[in-house]
N, C-alpha and C positions, 0 to 999 in steps of 0.2 A: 512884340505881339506874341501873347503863349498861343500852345496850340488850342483849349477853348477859344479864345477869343477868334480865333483863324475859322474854324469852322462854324463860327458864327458868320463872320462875315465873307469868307471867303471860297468855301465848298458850296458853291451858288451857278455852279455854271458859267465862272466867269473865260479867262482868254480862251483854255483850252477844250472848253467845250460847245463850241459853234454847230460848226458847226450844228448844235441844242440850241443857242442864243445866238449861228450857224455857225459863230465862230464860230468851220469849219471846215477848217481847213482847210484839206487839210488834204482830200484836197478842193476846201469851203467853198466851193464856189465857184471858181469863174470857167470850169468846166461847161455848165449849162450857157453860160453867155457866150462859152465858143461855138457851141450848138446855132446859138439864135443868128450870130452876127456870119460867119459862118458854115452854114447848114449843108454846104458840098465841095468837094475839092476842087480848087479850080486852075487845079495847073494839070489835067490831064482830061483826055477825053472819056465820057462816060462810057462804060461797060457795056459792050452787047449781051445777049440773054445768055450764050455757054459761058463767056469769063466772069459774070455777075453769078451764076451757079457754084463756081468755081472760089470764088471771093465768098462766096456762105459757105461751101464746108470748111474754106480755111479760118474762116471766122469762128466757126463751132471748134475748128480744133484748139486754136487760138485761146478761146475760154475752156477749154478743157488742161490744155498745158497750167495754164493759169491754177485753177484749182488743184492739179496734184500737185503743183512746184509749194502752193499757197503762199504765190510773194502778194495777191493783193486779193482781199475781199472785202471788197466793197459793193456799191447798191448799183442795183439791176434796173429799179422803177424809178429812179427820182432821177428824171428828164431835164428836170429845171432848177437843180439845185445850183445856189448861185453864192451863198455865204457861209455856208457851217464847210467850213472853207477842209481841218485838216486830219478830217480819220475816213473819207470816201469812197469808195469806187462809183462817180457817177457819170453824169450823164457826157461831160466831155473825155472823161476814159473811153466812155461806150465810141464817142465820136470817132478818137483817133485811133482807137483798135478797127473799127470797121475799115475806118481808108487804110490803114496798113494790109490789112485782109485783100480791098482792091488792089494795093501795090501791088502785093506778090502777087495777085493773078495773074495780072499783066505782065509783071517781067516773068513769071513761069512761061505764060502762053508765049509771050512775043521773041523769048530769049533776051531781055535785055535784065543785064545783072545773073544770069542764070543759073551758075553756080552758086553766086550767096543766094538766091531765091530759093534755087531746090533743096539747100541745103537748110535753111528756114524754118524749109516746109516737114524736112524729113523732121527736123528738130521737134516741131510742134506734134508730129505723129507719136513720137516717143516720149513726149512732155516736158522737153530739153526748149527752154524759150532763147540762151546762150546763143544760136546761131541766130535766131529770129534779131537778136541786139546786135552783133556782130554785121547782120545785113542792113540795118538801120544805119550805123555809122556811117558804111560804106557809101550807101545813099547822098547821106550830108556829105561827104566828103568828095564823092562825083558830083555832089550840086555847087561845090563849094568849088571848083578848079575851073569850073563855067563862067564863073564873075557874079558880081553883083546882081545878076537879072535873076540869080537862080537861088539868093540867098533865101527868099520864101521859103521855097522847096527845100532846104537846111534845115532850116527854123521846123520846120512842121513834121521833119522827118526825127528831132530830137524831142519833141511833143509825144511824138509816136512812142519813142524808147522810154521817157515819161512813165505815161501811161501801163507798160508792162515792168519796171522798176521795181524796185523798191524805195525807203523814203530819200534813204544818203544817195543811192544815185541815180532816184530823178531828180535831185535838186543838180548834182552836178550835169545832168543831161539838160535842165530848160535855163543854165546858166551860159550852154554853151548856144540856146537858142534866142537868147539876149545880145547874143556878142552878134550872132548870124544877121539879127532883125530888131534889129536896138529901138528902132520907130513904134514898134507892135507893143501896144499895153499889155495885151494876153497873155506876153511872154515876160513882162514883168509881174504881174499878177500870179501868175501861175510858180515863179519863183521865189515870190514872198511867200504864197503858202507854204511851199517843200521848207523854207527855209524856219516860217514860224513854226512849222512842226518838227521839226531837231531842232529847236529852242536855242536858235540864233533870232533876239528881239532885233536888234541892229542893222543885220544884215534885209532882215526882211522889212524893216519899217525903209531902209533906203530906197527895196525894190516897189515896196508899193507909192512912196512919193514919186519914184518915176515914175509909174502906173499914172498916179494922179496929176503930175504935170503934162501928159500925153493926153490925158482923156480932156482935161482943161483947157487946151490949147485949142483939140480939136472942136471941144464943145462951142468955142466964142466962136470958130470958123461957118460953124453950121448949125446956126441955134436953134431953127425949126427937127434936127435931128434927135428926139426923143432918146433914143437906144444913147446915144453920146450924153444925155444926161444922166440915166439911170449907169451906164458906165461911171461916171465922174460920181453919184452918189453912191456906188460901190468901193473906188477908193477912199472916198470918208470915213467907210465903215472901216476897212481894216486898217486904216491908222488910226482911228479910234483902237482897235481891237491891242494895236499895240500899245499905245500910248495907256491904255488899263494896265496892262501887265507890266508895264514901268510903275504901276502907283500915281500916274498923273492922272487924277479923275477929272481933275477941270478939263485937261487938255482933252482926254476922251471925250466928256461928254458936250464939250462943243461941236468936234468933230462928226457926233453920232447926231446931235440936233439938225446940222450941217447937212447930213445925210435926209433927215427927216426933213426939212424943209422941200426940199428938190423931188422926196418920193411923192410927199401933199400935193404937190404941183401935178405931179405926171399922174396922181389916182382924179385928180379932179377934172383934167384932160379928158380921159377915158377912162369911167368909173368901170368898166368890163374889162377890162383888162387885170386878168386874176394874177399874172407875174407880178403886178405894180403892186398890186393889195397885197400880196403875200409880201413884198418888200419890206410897206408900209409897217407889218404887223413884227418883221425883224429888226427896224428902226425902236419902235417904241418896247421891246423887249429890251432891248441895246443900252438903251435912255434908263430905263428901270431897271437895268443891271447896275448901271454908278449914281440912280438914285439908293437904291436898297446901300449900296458900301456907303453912302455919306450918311446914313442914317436916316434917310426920310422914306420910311415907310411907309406911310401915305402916299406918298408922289408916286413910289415904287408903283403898290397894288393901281394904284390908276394908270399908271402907264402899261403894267401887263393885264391888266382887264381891257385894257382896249385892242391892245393885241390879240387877246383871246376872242373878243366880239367878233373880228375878222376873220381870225381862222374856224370858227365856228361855222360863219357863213362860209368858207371857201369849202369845208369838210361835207356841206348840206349842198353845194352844187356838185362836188365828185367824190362818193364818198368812197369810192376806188382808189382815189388818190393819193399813193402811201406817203409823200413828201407831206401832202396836208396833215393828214391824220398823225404824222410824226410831229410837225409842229403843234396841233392840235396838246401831243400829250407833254409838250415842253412848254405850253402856255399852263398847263394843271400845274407841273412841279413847280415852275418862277411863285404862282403867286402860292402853292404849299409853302414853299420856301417863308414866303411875308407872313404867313398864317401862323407858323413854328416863330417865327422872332418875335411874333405880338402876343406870342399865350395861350394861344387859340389850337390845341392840340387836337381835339376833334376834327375840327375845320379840315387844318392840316392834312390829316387821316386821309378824311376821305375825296381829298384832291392830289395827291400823294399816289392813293390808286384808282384816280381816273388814269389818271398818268401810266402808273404800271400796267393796264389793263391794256390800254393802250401799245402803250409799247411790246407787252409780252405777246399780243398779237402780230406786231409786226415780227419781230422775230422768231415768232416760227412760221410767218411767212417766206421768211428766208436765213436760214441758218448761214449763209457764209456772210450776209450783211456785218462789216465789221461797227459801223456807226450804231445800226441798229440794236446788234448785240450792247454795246456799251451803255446804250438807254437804259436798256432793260438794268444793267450792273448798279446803274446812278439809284434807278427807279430802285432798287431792293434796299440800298445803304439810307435811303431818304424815307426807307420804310420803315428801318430798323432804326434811326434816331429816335421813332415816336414812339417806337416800342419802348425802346432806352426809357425813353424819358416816364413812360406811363409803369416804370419797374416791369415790363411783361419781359425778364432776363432771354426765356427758353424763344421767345420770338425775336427780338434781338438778334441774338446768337445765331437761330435758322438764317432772318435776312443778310442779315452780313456776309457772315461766309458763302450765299450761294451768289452775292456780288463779288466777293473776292476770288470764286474759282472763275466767273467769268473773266476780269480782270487777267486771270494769269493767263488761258487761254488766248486772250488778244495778245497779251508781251508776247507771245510765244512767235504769232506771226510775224514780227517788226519790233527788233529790238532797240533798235531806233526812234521811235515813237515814244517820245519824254510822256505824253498824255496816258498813255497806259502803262508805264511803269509809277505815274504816281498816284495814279486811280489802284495799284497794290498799296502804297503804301498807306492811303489813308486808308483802306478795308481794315487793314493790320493795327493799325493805329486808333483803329474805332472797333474793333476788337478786343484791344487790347484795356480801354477803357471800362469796359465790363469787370476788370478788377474789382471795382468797386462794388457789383451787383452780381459776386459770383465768382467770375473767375479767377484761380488759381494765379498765386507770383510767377509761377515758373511759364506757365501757358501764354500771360500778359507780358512776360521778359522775352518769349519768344517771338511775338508779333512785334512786337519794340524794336526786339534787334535786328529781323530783318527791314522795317521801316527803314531803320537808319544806316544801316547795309546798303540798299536804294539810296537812298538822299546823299549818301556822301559820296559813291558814283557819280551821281549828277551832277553835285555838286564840283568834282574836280573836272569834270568835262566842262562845266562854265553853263549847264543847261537848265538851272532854276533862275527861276523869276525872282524880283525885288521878294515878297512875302517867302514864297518856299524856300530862299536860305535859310532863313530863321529857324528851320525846323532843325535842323541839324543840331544846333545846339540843344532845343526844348527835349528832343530824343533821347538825347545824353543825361540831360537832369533826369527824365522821367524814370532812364535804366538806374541811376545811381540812388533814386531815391525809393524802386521796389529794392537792392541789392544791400541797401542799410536798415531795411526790414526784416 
């Protein structure tokens, strides 16, 4: 497949951009459904009013370390984000930063743990989160010498260290809370995210079949249990999410109908229930993600107009609600997307920048949002195709590059995160295309050669997908064939 043909079919939002389509890592998801299932700790007793005081400033310092270390920025408002699984800061980070914050209260106030507690604490004053992980371990490993009764309290204390990580080792931190609490879906779920986002497909497609054989098990045991459905219809989705990024379209898009089945059910249940509807609306985005790759445009644009109907209405009961409104601007770009494949270059346009409008909103609603920043980066490169395409060179050139300084700015936080080193490469690579309409050999040999600088990095670390190999080679012809010019 050359690289036209790739960016025809395949710079659509597909595995690595969830969390958009949620594949989302990332961490997509099932953050918020730790929230719901959930929603308090329950292996300690609730806080009185001074050590709950005590638990909010260390919370504030907590996200203060966090931001000058900037090992994670991710989203503040999306409460319920449940599948755009792997570039997040959401709503189950928010979870397990808070009970950590209570941990150290209590072992500050009560003296249990006190040294690593205080020592934590001092960490966090200073911006140093190092002791704050150092105290976590310790944790698991006093809950770990207790027996079996206390393996939860393991499990949830390498959640915690998660949650303050970065990508390489929170995967190795909720791998060690799979060992602690092997029964718990959450913690395989949560380890096939870390792991789909350092672009092990393998490793994370096994965690999520356990995910899926746990939630399955429990679902036949307790069939009136709802939340155990919508569980079991969340690991359909991300083995679907994998089985795309293997090139298995059949296989995904059974898995994704799979999914859609089970959410029809639960929306018809309880048509009020806006989780379920937003599901619903990530199902048939899902669907018309490996309808668009087989070529049926048609089925595509139908399956994301129906998504969009839904987020439309979810956007018109909370229009506050920056999770909707984000999907809202991922329903404009899917079917821009169908609009540009069928010819329809206006159309395109100006669904394109509903999208970006969108988006550019949210991000400056929250500059350290790292998912949200990356909307916006997609949102400028799917600008600047139409421009491409309409010869408008000087707008082009503007869109591109200010998705590509975005771009760089993300790699910078998480060098680890294959999704944003390849979100550089194609900016580069769709830069670099403007040869034709302008740019200089030497300017387009430059964006080429760091493209393929990137791709063969990843490539030796084993971290591209079935299609992204291919590019390595296409990279190579494209230098050799400006360099015989």
């Amino acid at each position: 497949m050359s690289w036209t043909d790739w960016i025809l079919e395949e710079d659509k939002r597909g595995l690595l951009t969830w969390f958009g389509g949620l594949t989302a890592t990332l961490i997509a998801g099932g953050w918020a459904f730790y929230t719901w299932r959930h929603p308090k700790p329950k292996t300690d007793e609730p806080l009185d009013a001074e050590d709950q005081k005590r638990a909010d400033r260390l919370l504030v310092l907590l996200e203060a370390a966090q931001r000058d270390k900037e090992i994670l920025q991710r989203e503040k408002d999306e409460l319920r984000q449940h599948t755009q699984t792997l570039e997040s800061k959401n709503a189950q980070i928010e979870a397990e930063k808070s009970e950590l914050a209570q941990r150290l209260a209590r072992d500050t106030q009560q003296g249990a743990n006190n040294s690593a507690a205080d020592q934590a604490v001092a960490g966090l004053q200073r911006g140093d989160l190092k002791p704050t992980a150092d105290y976590l371990r310790d944790v698991a490993k006093q809950a770990r010498a207790k027996g079996v009764a206390e393996n939860a309290k393991a499990a949830s204390a390498m959640r915690q260290l998660a949650a303050i990580s970065t990508t390489a080792e929170a995967a190795l931190a909720l791998l060690q809370a799979t060992e602690y609490e092997p029964n718990n879906a959450l913690n395989w779920q949560l380890l096939g995210d870390m792991q789909l986002q350092s672009g092990k497909l393998l490793q994370a497609e096994s965690a999520y079949r356990t995910m899926q054989h746990l939630t399955a098990t429990a679902s036949k045991a307790q069939p009136s249990d709802y939340s155990l459905q919508r569980d079991l219809s969340v690991s359909h989705d991300r083995i679907g999410d994998i089985q795309q990024a293997q090139g298995d379209r059949a296989g995904a898009l059974l898995s994704y109908r799979a999914s859609l089945t089970i959410r029809e059910r639960l929306t018809h249940h309880d048509t009020a229930n806006t989780q379920w509807q937003r599901d619903l609306s990530v199902s048939h985005n899902k669907i018309g993600n490996i309808q668009q790759e087989q070529g049926d445009l048609a089925g595509a644009l139908l399956s994301f107009r129906a998504g969009l109907t839904i987020r439309e209405d979810l956007v018109q009961q909370d229009v506050a609600n920056t999770e909707w409104r984000r999907d809202l601007s991922v329903s404009h770009e899917k079917i821009g997307d169908i609009q540009t494949a069928q010819g329809d270059l206006a159309g395109a346009l100006l669904s394109y920048r509903a999208s970006h409008a969108l988006a550019e909103r949210l991000a400056l609603h929250d500059a350290t949002n790292t998912l949200w920043q990356r909307d916006l980066s997609v949102s400028h490169v799917k600008i600047g195709d139409i421009q491409k395409a309409q010869w408008d060179l000087a707008g082009a050139m503007v869109s591109y590059r200010a998705g590509l300084t975005i771009a760089e700015r993300l790699a910078l936080h998480d060098a680890a995160n294959v999704q944003w080193q390849t979100d550089i490469v194609i900016s580069c690579v769709k830069l670099s295309s403007l040869r034709e309409k302008g740019l200089s050999d030497q300017e387009a040999a430059g964006y080429l050669q760091r493209a393929l600088d990137i791709t063969e990095r990843l490539q030796r670390e084993g971290k591209l997908n079935a299609n992204q190999s291919l590019w390595v080679e296409d990279f190579r012809e494209r230098l050799a064939e400006i360099g015989a010019k």
